[in-house]
ZATORGU-424338 format. One record per residue (C-alpha): x, y, z. Coordinates in steps of 0.5 Angstrom, whole numbers, padded with zeros to 4 digits, always signed. Layout:
ZATORGU-424338
XYZ;...
END
This chain:
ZATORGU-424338
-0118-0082-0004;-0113-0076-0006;-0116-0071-0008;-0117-0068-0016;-0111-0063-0019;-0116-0057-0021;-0114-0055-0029;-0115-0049-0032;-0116-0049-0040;-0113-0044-0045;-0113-0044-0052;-0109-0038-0057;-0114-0039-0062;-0111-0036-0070;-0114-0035-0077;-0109-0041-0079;-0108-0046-0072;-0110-0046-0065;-0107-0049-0059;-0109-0051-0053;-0106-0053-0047;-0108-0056-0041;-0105-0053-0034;-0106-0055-0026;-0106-0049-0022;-0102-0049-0017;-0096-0050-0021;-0096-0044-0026;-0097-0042-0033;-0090-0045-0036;-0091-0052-0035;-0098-0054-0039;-0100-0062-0037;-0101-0063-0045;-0100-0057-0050;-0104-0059-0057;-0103-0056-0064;-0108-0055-0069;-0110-0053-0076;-0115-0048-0074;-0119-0049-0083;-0120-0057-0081;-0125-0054-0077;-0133-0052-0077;-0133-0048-0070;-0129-0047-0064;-0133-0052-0060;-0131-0059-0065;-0124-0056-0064;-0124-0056-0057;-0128-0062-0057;-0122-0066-0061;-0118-0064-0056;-0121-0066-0050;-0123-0073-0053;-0121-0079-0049;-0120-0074-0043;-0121-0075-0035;-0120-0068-0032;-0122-0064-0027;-0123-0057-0030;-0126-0052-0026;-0125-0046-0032;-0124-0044-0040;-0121-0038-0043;-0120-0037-0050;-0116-0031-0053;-0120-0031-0060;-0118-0027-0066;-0124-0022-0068;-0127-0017-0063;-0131-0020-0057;-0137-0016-0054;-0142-0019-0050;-0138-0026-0049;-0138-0027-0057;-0134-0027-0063;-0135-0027-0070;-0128-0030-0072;-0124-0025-0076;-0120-0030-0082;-0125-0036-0080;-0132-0038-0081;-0134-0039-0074;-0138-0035-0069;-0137-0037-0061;-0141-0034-0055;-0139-0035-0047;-0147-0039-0046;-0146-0043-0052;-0139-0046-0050;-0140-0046-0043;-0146-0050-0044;-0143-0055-0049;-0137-0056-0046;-0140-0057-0038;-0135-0051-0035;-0135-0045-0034;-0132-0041-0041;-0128-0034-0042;-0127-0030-0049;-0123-0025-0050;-0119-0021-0056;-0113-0026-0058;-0108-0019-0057;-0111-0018-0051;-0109-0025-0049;-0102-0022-0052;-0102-0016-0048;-0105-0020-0042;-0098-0024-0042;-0093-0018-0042;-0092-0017-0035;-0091-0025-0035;-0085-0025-0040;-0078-0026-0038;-0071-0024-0041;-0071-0030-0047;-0079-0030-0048;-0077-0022-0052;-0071-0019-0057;-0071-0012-0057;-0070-0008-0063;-0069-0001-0059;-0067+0000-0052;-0070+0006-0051;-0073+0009-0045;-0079+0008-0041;-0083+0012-0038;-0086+0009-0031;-0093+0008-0031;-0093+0009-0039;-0098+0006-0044;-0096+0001-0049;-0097-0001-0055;-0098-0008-0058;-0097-0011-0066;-0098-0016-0068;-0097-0019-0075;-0100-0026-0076;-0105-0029-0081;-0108-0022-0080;-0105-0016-0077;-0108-0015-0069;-0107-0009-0064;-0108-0008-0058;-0105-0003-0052;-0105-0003-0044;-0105+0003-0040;-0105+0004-0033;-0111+0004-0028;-0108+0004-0020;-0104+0000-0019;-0103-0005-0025;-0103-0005-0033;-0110-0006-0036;-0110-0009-0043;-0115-0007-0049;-0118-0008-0055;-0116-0005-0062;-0118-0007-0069;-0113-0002-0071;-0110-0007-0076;-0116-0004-0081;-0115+0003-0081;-0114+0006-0088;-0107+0005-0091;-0103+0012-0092;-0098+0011-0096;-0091+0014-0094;-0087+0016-0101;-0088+0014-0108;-0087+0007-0108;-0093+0006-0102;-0097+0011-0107;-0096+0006-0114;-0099+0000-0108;-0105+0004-0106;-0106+0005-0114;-0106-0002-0115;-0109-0004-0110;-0115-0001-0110;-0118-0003-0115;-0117-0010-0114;-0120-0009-0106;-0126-0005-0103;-0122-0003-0097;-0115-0003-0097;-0113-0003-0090;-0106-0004-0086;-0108-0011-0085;-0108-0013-0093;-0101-0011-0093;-0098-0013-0086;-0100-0019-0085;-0099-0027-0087;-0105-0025-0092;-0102-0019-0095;-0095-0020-0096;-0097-0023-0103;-0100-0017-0104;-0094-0013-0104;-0090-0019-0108;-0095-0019-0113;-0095-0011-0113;-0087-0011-0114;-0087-0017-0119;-0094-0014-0124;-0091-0007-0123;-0084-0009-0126;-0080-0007-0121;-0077-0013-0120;-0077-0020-0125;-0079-0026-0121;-0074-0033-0124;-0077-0038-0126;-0077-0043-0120;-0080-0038-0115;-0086-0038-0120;-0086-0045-0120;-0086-0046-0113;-0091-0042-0112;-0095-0044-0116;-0094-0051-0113;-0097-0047-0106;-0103-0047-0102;-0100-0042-0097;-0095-0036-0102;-0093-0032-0095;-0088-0038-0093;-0084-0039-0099;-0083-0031-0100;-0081-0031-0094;-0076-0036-0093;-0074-0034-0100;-0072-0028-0098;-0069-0030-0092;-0064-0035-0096;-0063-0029-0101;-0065-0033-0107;-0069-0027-0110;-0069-0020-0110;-0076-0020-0112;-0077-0023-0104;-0072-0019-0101;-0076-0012-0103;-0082-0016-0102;-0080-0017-0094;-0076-0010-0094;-0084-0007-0096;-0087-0010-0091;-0083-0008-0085;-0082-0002-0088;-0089-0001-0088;-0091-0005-0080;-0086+0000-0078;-0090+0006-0080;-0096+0003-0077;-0093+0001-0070;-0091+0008-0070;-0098+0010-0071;-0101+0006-0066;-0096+0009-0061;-0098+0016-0063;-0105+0013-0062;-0104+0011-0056;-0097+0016-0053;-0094+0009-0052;-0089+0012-0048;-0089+0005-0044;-0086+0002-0050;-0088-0002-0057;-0088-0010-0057;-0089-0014-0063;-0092-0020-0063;-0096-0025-0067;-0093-0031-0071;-0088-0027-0077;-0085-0022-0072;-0080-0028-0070;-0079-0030-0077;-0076-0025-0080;-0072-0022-0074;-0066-0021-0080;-0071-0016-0083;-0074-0013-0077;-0066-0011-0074;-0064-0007-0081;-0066+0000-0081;-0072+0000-0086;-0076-0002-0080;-0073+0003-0074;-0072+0009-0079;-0080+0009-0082;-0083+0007-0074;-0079+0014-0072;-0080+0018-0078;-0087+0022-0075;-0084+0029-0076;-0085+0033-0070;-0085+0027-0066;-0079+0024-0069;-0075+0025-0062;-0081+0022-0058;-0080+0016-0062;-0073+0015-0062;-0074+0014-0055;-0079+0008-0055;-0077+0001-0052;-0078-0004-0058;-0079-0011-0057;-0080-0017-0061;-0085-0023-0056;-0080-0029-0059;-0084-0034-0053;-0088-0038-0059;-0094-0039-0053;-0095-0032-0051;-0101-0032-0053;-0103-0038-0050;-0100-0036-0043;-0103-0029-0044;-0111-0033-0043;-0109-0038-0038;-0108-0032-0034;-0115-0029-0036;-0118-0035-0035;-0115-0036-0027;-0117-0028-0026;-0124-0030-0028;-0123-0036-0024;-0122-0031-0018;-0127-0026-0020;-0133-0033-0020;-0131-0036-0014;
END
């Protein structure tokens, strides 16, 4: 009798949708033996999510690894933008295998040295230096960050809840925002503007301040959505409304403030990567200098950088990539 492929599992777990993907071992982490995609609210934990997704299903699994969006400590995760908690031992007992957690940006950051010329756009050439740290930001449903440093011979991803910081605004406009925001909200972080969940914010924030008017059938649509961010977004794509070209044009503006921020955090001096589900969305937005000149603009440090690497990951499955690999470093480190 031949011998059973021995498979690794992986999912790339977000506040909106989760994939999970199958792998056999020997043949990589490009070729998955089945890929699924799944609205991440139709379930009540990651548990019945992975159980849906093995249902039916025969396969040797030797191994479990999960980039989840929240902080993971101690092998559990209370999910940042869903209302599940999920520890190693509960899974790992449920399921009937061996189960690993981390961080979904460490899972991202995990997956960098594994990209190739097609997976990234980059936005800045710039100049990295060898054995440089580097940054990753990642806007999504929430706004995940994360960087990786050095450590012998090998870059080593962290964790970072840096996406929510305190908002500090820029200029004029970024102050009437923290106004009017602040109000409405007990925290006004960088994730309740540069993300999926806060691009509204803005929106709402331009349109209520009269800055720009909102036609009547953008207030229609809206009003017909469950999900506001993907209609501004492609309304402003498409240039149908000025009031989502200024929205977009905030937001980057905005992210780039906060890329830069994290790069002095960390002196990503290895360069910046943005992930996450928007980035390759907006590519048009994030390629105009609104983005680039407010990410350079640190003062005494403007130089510094002007001269970082700035990329876009464009490979949709990086994420998924990224815990596939920690679960095969796990796999190694158990037997």
């Amino acid at each position: 009798m031949p011998k059973r492929s021995r498979l690794l599992l992986a999912g790339d777990i977000g506040g909106t949708k989760t994939k999970m993907a199958v792998y056999r071992i020997e043949d990589g982490l490009r070729a998955p033996l089945d890929l699924q995609v799944y609205p991440s609210t139709n379930y009540a934990s990651l548990e019945a999510l992975v159980g849906e997704f093995l249902k039916g299903k025969d396969w040797n699994i030797v191994h479990a690894s999960f980039g989840v969006a929240g902080p993971v400590n101690d092998g559990r995760v209370r999910v940042t933008n869903l209302p599940w908690v999920d520890d190693e031992c509960s899974l790992s007992m449920a399921l009937n295998m061996p189960v690993t957690l981390v961080n979904d940006l460490v899972a991202v950051a995990s997956a960098i040295s594994l990209l190739g010329p097609g997976d990234e756009v980059t936005l800045s050439a710039g100049v990295a230096q060898p054995e440089g740290a580097i940054g990753v930001v990642a806007p999504g449903t929430g706004l995940g960050e994360a960087f990786l440093i050095w450590v012998k011979d090998r870059y080593v991803p962290c964790p970072s809840e840096g996406g929510h910081t305190d908002f500090a605004p820029t200029n004029p406009t970024e102050v009437d925002l923290l106004a009017y925001l602040m109000p409405l909200h007990m925290h006004v972080s960088y994730e309740l503007i540069c993300s999926g969940l806060g691009l509204p914010n803005l929106y709402a924030f331009l349109r209520d301040t009269r800055r720009f008017p909102e036609p009547d059938w953008l207030a229609g649509e809206l009003s017909r959505s469950i999900d506001l961010t993907p209609v501004i977004v492609q309304a402003a794509l498409e240039k149908k409304a000025d009031l989502c070209v200024e929205t977009l044009r905030l937001f980057v503006s905005i992210l780039g403030s906060e890329v830069g921020n994290l790069a002095l955090k960390v002196y990503a001096t290895g360069g910046i990567y943005l992930a996450g589900g928007i980035p390759p969305r907006i590519l048009p937005f994030l390629q105009t200098d609104d983005f680039l000149q407010s990410l350079k603009a640190k003062g005494r440090f403007s130089d510094t950088m002007a001269n970082l690497p700035v990329k876009v990951i464009v490979n949709p499955d990086a994420g998924l990539i990224g815990a596939a690999t920690h679960g095969l470093e796990n796999g190694r480190k158990n037997g």
